[in-house]
N, CA, C and O of each residue as an XYZ file, in Angstrom:
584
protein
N     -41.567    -18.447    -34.727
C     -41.967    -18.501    -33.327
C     -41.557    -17.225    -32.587
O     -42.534    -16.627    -32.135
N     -40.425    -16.673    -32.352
C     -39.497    -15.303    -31.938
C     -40.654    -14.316    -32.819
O     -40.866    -13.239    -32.263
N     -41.354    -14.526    -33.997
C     -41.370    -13.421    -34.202
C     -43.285    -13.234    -33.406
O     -43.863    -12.206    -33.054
N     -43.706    -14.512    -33.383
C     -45.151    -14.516    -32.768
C     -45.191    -13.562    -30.901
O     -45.955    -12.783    -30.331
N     -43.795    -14.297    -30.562
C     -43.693    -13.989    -29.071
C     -43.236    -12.167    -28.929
O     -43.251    -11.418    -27.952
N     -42.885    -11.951    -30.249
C     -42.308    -10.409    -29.825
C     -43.994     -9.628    -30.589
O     -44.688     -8.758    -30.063
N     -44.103     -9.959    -31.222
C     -45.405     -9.195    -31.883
C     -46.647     -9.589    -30.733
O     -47.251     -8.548    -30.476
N     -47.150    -10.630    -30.051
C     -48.039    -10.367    -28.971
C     -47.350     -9.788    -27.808
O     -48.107     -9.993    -26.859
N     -46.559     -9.321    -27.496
C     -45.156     -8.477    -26.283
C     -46.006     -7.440    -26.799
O     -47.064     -7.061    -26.297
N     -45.369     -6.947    -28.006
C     -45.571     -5.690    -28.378
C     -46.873     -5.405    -28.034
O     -46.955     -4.533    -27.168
N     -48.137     -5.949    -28.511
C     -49.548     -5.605    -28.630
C     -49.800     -5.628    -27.599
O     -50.842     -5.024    -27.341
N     -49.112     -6.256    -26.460
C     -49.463     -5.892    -24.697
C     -48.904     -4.823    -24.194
O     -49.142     -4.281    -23.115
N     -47.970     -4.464    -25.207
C     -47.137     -3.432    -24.243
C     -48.468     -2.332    -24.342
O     -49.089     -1.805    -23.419
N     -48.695     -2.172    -26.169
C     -49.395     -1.153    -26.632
C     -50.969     -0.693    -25.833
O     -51.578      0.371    -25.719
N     -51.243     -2.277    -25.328
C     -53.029     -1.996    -24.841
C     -52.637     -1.923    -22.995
O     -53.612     -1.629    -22.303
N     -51.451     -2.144    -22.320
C     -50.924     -1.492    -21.200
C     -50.704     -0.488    -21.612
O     -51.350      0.000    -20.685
N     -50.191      0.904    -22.500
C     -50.030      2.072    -22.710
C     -50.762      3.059    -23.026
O     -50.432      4.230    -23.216
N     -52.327      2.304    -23.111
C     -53.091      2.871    -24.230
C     -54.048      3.380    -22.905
O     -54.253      2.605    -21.971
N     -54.706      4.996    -22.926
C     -55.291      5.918    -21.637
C     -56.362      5.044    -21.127
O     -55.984      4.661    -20.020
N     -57.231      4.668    -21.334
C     -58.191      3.486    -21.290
C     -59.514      3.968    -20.309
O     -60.334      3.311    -19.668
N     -59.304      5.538    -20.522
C     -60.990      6.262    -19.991
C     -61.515      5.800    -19.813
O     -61.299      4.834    -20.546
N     -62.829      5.467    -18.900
C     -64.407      5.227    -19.511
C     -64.710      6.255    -18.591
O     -63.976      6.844    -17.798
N     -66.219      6.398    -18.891
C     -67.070      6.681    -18.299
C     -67.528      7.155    -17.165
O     -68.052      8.208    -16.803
N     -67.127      5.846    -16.525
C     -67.190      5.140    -15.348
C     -66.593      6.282    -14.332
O     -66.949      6.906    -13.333
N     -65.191      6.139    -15.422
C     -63.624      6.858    -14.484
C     -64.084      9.018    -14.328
O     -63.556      9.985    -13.779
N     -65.133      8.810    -15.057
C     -64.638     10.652    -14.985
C     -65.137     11.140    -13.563
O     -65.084     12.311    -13.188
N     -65.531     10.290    -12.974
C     -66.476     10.697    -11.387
C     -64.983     10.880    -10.739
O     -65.034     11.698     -9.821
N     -63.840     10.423    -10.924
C     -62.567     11.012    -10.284
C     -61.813     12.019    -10.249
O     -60.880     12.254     -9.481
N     -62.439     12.943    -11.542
C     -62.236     14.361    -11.439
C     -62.858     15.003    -10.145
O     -62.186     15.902     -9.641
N     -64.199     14.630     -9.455
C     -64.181     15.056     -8.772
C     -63.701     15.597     -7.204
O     -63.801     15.093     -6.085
N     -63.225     16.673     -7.633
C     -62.409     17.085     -5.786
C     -61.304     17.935     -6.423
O     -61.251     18.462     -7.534
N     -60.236     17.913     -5.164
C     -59.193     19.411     -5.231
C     -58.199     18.902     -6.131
O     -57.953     17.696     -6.112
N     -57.593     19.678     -6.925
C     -56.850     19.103     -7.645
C     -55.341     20.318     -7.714
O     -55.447     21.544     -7.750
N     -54.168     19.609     -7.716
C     -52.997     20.806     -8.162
C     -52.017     20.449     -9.353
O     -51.736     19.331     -9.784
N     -51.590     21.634     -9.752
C     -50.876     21.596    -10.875
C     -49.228     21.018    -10.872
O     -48.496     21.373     -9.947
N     -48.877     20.416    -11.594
C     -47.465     19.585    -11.155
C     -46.566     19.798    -11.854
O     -45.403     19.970    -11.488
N     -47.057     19.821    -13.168
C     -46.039     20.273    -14.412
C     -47.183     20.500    -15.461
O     -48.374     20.190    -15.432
N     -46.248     21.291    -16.610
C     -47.061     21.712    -17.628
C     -45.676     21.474    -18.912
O     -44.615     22.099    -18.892
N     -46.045     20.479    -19.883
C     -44.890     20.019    -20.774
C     -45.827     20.852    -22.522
O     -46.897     20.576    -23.065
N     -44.891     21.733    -22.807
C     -44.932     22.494    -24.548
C     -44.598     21.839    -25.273
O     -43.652     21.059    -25.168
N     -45.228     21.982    -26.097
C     -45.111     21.632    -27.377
C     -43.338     21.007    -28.078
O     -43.105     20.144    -28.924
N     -42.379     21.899    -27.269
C     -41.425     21.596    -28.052
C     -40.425     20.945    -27.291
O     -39.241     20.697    -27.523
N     -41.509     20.628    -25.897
C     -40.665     19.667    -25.045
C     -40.212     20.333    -23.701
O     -39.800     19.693    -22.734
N     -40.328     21.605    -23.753
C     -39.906     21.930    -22.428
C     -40.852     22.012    -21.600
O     -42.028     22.279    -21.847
N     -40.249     21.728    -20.340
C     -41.084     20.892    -19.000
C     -41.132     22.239    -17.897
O     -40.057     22.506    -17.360
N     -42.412     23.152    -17.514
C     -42.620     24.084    -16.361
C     -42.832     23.045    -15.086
O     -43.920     22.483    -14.959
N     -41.707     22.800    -14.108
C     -42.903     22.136    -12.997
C     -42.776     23.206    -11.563
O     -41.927     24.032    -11.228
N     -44.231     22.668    -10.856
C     -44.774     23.464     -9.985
C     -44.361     22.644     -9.231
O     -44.624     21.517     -9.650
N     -43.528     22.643     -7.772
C     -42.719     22.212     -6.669
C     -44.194     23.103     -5.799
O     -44.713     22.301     -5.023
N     -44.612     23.905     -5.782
C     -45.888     24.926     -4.464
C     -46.271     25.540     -5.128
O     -45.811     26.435     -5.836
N     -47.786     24.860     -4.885
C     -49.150     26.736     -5.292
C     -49.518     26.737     -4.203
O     -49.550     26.041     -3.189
N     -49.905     28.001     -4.731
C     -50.974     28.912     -4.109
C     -52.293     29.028     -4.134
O     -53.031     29.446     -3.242
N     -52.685     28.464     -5.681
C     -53.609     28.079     -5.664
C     -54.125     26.642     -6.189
O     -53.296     26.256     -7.014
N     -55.120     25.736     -6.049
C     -55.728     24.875     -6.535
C     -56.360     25.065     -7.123
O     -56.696     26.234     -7.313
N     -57.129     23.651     -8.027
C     -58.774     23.798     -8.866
C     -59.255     22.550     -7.972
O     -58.731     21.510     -7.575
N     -60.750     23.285     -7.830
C     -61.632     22.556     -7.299
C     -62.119     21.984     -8.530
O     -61.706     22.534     -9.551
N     -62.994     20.891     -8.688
C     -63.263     20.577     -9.897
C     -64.974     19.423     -9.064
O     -64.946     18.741     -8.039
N     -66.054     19.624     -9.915
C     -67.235     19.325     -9.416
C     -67.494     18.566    -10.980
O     -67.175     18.822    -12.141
N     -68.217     17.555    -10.310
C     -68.419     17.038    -11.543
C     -70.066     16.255    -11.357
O     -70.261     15.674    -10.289
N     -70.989     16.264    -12.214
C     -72.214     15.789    -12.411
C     -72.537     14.808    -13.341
O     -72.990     15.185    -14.422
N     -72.391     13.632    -13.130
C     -72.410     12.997    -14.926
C     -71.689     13.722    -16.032
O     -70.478     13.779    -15.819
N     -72.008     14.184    -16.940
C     -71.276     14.699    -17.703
C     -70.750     16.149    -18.040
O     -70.217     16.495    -19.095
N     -71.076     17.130    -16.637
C     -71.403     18.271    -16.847
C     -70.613     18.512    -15.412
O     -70.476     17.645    -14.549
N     -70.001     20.203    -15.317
C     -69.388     20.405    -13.865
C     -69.013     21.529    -14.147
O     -69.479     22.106    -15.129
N     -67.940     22.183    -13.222
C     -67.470     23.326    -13.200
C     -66.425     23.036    -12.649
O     -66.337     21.963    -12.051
N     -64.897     24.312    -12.740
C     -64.038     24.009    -12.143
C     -63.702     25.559    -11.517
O     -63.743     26.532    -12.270
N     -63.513     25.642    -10.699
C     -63.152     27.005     -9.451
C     -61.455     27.119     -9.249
O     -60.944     26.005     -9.145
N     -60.557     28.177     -9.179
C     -59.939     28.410     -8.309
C     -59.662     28.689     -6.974
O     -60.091     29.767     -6.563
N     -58.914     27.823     -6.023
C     -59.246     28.211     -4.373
C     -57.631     28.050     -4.124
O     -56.786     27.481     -4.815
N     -57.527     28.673     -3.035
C     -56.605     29.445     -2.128
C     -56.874     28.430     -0.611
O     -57.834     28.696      0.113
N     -55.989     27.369     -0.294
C     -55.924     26.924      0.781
C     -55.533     27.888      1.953
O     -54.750     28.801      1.691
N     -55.988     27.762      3.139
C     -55.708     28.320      4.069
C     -54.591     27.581      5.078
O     -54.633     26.357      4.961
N     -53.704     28.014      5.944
C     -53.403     26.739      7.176
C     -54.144     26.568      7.915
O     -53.761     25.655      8.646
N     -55.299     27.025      8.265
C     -56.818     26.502      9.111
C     -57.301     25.312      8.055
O     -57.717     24.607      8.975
N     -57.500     24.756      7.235
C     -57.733     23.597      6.197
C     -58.945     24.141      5.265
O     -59.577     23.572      4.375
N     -59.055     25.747      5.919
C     -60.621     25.913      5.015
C     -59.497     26.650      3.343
O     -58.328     26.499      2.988
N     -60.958     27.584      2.657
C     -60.300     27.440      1.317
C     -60.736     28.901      0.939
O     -61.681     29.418      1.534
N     -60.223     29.404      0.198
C     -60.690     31.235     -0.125
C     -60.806     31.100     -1.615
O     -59.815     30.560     -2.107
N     -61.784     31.457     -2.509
C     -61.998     31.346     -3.411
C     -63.229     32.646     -3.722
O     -63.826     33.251     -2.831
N     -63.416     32.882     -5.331
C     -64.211     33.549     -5.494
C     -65.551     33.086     -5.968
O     -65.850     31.905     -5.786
N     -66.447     33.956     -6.599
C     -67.504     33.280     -7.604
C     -67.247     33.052     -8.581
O     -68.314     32.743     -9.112
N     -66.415     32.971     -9.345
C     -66.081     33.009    -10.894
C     -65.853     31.292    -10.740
O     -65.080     30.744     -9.955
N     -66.900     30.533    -11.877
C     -66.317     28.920    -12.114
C     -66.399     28.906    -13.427
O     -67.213     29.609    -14.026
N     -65.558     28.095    -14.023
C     -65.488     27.623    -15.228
C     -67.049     26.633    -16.024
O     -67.587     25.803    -15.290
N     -67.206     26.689    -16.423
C     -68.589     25.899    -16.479
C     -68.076     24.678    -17.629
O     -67.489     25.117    -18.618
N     -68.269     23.216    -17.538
C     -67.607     22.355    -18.660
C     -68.693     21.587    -19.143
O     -69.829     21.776    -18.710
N     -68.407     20.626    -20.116
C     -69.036     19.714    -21.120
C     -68.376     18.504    -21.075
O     -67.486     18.522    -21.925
N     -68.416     17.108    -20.267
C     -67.376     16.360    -21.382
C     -68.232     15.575    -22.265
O     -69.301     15.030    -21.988
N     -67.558     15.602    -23.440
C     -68.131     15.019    -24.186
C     -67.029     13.559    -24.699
O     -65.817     13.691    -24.865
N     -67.599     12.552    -24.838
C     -67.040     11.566    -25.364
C     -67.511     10.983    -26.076
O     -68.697     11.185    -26.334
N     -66.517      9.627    -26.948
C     -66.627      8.315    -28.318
C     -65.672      7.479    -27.549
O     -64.543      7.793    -27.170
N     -66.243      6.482    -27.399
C     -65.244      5.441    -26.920
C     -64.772      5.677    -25.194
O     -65.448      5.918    -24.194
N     -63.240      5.472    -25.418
C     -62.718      5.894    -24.449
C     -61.749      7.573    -24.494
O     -60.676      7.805    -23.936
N     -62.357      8.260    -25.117
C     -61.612      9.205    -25.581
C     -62.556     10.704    -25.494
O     -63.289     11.150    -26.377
N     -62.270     11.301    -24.126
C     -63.009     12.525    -23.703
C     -62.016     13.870    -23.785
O     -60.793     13.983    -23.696
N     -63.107     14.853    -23.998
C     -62.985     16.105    -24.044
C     -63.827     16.875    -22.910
O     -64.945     16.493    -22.564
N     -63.144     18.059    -22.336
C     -63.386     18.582    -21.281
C     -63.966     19.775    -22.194
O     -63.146     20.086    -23.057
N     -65.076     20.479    -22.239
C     -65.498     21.339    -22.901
C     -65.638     22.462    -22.352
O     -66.804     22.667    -22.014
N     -64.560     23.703    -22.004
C     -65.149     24.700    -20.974
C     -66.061     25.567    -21.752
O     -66.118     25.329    -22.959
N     -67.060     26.900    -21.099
C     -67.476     27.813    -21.871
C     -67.232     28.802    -20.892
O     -66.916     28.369    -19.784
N     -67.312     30.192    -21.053
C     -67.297     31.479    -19.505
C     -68.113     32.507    -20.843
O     -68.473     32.374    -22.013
N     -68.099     33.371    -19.949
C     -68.521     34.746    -20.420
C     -67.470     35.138    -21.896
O     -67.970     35.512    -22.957
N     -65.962     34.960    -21.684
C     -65.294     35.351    -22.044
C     -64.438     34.683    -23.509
O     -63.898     35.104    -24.532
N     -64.788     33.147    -22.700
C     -63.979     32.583    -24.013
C     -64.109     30.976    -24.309
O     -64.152     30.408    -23.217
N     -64.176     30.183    -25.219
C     -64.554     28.760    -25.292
C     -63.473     28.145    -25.327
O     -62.684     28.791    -26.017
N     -62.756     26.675    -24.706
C     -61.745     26.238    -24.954
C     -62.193     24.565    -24.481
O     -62.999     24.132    -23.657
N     -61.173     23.859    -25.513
C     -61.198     22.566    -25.019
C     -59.776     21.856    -24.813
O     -58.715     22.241    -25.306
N     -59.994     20.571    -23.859
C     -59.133     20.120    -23.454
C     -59.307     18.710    -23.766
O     -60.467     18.359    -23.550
N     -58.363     17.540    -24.312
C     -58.518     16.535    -24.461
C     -58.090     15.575    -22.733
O     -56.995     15.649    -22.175
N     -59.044     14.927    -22.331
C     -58.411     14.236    -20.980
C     -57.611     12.774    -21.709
O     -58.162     11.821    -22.259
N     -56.005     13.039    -21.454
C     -55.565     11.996    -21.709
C     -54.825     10.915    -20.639
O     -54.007     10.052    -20.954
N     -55.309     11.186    -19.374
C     -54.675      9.988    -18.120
C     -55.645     10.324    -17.153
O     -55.679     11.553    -17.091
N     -56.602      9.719    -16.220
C     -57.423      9.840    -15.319
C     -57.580      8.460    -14.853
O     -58.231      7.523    -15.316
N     -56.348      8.630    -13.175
C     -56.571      7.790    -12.509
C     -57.661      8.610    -11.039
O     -58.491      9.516    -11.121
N     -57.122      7.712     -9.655
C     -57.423      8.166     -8.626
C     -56.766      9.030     -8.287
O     -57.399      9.971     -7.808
N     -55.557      9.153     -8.330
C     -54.616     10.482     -7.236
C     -53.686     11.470     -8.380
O     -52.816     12.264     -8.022
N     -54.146     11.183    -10.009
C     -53.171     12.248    -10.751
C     -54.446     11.983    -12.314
O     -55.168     11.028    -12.600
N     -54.262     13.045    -12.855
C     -54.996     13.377    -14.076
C     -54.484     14.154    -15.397
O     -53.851     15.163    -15.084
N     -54.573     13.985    -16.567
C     -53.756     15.059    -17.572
C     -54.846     15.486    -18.398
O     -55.856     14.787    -18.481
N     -54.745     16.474    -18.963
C     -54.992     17.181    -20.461
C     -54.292     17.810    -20.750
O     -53.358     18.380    -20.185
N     -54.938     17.765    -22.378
C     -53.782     18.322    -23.464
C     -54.951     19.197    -24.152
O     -56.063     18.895    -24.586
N     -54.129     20.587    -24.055
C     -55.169     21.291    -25.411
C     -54.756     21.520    -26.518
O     -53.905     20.890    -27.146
N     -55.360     22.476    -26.838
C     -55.645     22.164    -28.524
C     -54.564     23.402    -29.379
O     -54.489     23.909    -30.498
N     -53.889     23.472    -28.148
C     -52.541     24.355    -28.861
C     -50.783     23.329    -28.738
O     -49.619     23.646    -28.986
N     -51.675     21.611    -28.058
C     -50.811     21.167    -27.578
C     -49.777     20.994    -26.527
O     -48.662     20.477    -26.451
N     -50.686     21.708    -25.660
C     -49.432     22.067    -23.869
C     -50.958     20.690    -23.128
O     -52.165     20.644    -23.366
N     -50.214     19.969    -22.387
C     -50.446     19.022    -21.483
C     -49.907     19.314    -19.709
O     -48.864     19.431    -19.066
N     -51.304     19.327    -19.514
C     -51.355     19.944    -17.922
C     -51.292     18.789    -17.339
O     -51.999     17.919    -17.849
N     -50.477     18.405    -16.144
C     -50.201     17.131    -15.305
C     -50.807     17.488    -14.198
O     -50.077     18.337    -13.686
N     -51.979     17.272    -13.364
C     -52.433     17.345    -11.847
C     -52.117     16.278    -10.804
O     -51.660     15.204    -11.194
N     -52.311     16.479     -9.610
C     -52.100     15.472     -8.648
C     -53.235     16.027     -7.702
O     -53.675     17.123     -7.353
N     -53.499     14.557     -7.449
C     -54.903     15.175     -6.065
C     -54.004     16.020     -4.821
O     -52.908     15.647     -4.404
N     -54.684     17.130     -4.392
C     -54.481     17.808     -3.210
C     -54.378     17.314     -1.960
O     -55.435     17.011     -1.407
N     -53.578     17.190     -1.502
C     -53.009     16.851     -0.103
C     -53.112     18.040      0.982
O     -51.981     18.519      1.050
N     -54.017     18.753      1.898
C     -54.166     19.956      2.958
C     -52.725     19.546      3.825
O     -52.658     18.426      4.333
N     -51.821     20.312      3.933
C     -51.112     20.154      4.725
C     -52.014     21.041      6.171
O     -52.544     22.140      6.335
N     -51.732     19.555      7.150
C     -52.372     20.213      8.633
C     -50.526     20.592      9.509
O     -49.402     20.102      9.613
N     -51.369     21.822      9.943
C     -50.646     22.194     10.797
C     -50.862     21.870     12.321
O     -51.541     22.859     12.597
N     -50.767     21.230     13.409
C     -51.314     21.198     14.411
C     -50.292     22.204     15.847
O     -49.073     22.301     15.991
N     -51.007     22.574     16.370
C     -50.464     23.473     17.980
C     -50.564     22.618     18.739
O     -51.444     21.771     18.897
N     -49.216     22.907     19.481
C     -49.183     22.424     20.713
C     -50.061     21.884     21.592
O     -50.899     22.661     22.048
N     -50.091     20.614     21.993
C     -51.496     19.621     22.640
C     -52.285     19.469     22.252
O     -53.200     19.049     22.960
N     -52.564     19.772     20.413
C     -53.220     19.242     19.984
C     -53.756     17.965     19.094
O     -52.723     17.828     18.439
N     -54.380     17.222     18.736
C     -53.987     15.801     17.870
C     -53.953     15.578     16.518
O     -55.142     15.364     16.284
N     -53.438     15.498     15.594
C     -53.047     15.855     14.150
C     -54.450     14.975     13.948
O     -54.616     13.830     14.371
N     -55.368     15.723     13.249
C     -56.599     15.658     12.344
C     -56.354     14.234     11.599
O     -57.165     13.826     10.767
């Protein structure tokens, strides 16, 4: 009996742990996104406390681009023409972010995509942690916070 109750535990813990993508979910890439931490291969953890810059990230069904932009304290955004151009391709619940540029091809496995935070891992094994973008407003004197 102990051993029925710990072996279905376990198999809940496992399908609560398990990334559980669809489809459905990749329309939440779309919008500003920032970088939070970046964890290597051998365990050590870079985290980003402030950027400077964001990724915009556009997404079309299965196809999008992702931009670098430069928030302003006016709430607008400075960016160039240069976008990443992507692919995702998926099986199951288990997607790949496919970039291509002029310059160079790379992929990224998406392994957490909720509403307000997202990960990939590439294929050298470094896992990028995002969090949706928050504009900090600044407001002047007599005026009403946006």
């Amino acid at each position: 009996m102990m051993k029925k109750i710990f072996l279905i535990g376990f198999i809940g813990l496992f399908l609560a742990c398990s990334s559980g993508i669809s489809k459905e979910d990749l329309n939440k890439l779309d919008g500003y996104w920032e970088i939070t931490q970046v964890t290597f291969p051998d365990g050590n953890i870079k985290e980003y406390k402030v950027n400077t810059s964001i990724d915009y990230i556009s997404i079309d069904g299965d196809e999008g681009y992702r931009k670098k932009m430069q928030p302003r304290l006016d709430g607008t955004y400075e960016t160039s023409d240069d976008a990443e151009a992507f692919v995702i391709v998926g099986k199951e619940n288990d997607f790949s972010i496919n970039y291509k540029t002029e310059l160079s091809e790379w992929s990224e496995k998406l392994v957490k995509l909720d509403d307000t935070t997202f990960s990939v891992l590439n294929e050298e094994g470094i896992r990028y942690d995002y969090k949706r973008f928050e504009p900090i407003s600044i407001q002047k004197d007599g005026e009403e916070k946006k």
